[in-house]
PANUSE-704479 format. One record per residue (C-alpha): residue in one letter; y, x, z. Coordinates in steps of 0.02 Angstrom, whole numbers, plus 50000, padded with zeros to 5 digits. Example, Ala and Ser with C-alpha at 12.3 -4.5 7.8 and 13.67 -1.06 7.14 Angstrom:
<recs>
+--------+-------+-------+-------+
| residu |     v |     u |     w |
+--------+-------+-------+-------+
|      A | 49775 | 50615 | 50390 |
|      S | 49947 | 50684 | 50357 |
+--------+-------+-------+-------+
</recs>
This chain:
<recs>
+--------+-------+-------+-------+
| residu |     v |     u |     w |
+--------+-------+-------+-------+
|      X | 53109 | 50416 | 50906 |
|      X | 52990 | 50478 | 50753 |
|      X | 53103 | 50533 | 50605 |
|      X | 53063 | 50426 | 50443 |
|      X | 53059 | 50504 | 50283 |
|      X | 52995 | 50672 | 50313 |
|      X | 52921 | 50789 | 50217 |
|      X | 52872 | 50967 | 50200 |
|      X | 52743 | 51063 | 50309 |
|      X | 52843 | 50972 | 50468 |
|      X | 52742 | 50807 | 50428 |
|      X | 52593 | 50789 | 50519 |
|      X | 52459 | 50702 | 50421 |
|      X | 52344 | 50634 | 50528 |
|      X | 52162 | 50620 | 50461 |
|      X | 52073 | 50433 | 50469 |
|      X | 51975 | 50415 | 50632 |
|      X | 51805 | 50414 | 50583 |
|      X | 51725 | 50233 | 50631 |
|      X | 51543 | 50175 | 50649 |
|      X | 51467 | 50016 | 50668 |
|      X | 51313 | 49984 | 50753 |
|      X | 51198 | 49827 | 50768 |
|      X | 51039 | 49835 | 50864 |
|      X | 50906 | 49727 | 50809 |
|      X | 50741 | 49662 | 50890 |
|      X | 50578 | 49608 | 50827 |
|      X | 50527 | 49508 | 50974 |
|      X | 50409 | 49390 | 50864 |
|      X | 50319 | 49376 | 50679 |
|      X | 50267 | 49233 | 50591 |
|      X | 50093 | 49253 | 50582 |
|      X | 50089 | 49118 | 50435 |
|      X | 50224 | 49235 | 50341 |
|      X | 50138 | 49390 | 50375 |
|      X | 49956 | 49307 | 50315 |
|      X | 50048 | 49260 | 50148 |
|      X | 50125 | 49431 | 50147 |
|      X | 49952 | 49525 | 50189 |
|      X | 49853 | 49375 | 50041 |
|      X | 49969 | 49442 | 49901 |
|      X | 49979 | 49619 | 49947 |
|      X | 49781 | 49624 | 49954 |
|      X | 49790 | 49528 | 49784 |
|      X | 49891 | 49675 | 49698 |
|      X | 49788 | 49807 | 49775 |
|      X | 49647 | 49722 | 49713 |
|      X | 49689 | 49707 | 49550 |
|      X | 49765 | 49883 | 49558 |
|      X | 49576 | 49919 | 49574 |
|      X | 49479 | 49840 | 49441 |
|      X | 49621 | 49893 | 49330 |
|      X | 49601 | 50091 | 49391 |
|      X | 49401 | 50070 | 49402 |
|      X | 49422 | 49992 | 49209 |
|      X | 49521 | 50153 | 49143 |
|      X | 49428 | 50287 | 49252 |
|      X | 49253 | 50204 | 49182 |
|      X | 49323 | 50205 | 49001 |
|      X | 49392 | 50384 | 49020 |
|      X | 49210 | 50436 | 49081 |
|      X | 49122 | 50360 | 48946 |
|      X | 49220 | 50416 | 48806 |
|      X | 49210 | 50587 | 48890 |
|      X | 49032 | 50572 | 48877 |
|      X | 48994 | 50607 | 49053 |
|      X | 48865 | 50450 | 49098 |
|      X | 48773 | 50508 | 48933 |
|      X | 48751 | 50683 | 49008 |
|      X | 48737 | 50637 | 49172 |
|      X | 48605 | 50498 | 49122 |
|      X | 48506 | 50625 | 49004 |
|      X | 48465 | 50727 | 49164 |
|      X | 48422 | 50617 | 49286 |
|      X | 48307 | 50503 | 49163 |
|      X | 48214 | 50703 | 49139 |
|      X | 48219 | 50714 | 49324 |
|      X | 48129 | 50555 | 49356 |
|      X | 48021 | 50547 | 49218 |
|      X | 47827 | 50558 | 49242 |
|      X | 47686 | 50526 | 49113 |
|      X | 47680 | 50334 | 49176 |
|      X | 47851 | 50303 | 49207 |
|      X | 48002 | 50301 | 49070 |
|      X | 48136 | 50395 | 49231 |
|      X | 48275 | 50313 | 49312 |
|      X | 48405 | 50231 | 49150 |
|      X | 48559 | 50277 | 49222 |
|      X | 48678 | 50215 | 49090 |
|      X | 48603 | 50045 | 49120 |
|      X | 48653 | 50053 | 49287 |
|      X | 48801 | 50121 | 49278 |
|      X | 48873 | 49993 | 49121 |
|      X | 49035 | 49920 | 49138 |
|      X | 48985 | 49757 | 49153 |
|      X | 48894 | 49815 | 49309 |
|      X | 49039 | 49934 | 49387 |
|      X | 49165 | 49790 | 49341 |
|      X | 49046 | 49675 | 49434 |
|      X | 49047 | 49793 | 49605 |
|      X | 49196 | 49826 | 49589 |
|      X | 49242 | 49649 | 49582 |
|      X | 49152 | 49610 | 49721 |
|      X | 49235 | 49765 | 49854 |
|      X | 49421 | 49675 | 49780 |
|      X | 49359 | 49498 | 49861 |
|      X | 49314 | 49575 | 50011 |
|      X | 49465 | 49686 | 50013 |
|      X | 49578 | 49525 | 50015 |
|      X | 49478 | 49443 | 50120 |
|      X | 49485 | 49585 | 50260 |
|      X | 49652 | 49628 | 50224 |
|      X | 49711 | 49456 | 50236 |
|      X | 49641 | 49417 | 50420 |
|      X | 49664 | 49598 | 50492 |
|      X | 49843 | 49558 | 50467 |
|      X | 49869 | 49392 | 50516 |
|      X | 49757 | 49472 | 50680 |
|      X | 49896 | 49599 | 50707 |
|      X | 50030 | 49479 | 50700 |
|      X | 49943 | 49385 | 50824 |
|      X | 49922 | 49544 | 50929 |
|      X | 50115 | 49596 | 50910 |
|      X | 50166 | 49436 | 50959 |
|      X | 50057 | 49449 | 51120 |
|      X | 50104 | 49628 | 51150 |
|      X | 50291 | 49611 | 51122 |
|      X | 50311 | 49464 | 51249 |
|      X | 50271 | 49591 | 51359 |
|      X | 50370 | 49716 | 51330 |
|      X | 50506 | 49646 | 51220 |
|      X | 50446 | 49685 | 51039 |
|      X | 50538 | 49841 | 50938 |
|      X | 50712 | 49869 | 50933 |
|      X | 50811 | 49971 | 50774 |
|      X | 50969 | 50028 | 50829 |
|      X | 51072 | 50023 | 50620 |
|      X | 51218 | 50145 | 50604 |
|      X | 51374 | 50147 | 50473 |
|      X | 51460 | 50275 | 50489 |
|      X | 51642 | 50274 | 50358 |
+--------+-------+-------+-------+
</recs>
């Protein structure tokens, strides 16, 4: 029989067993509806992300003064004695980089969008063969 009410350096402590849980989980399917909305609004934001970033970097440019520079040389470059040389700055305007740029975002969601609603179509073929992904989650205490 175990004496009660010990103490001193005679009572053994006895440290907490150390416990983990464990759940395995399996993707054997995706919702290619879910993973088209998914794709739509991610594709959104990244386009957006764009024309904001093509917005600043344009701004930063021109107050830099680099499409004046840069404009200056290559109208010299291209001028002759009949022709006025290639006007740059017109081309490059923000209304017209806004406008390109606008255009690459619509693709962009438009690509993005099906390419992933395509690979959720492809998982779900591929993992009905071989079972789809499995994550093995630990917790350890």
């Amino acid at each position: 029989m175990a004496q009660q009410g010990r103490t001193g350096p005679e009572a053994q402590v006895r440290p907490p067993i150390a416990r983990s849980r464990r759940a395995r989980l399996r993707a054997a399917r995706v919702d290619p509806w879910s993973v088209m909305k998914v794709g739509f609004l991610l594709s959104l934001a990244l386009g957006v992300v764009l024309m904001v970033a093509v917005s600043v970097l344009w701004l930063v440019l021109d107050g830099l003064g680099v499409f004046t520079s840069v404009g200056d040389t290559v109208k010299e470059a291209t001028q002759s004695e009949n022709n006025g040389g290639f006007d740059l700055q017109h081309f490059l305007s923000l209304k017209n980089t806004l406008f390109f740029s606008g255009i690459v975002a619509i693709v962009d969601v438009i690509l993005v969008t099906a390419l992933a609603t395509l690979g959720a179509f492809l998982y779900n073929l591929t993992a009905s063969f071989t079972g789809g992904i499995e994550v093995t989650l630990a917790e350890e205490d």
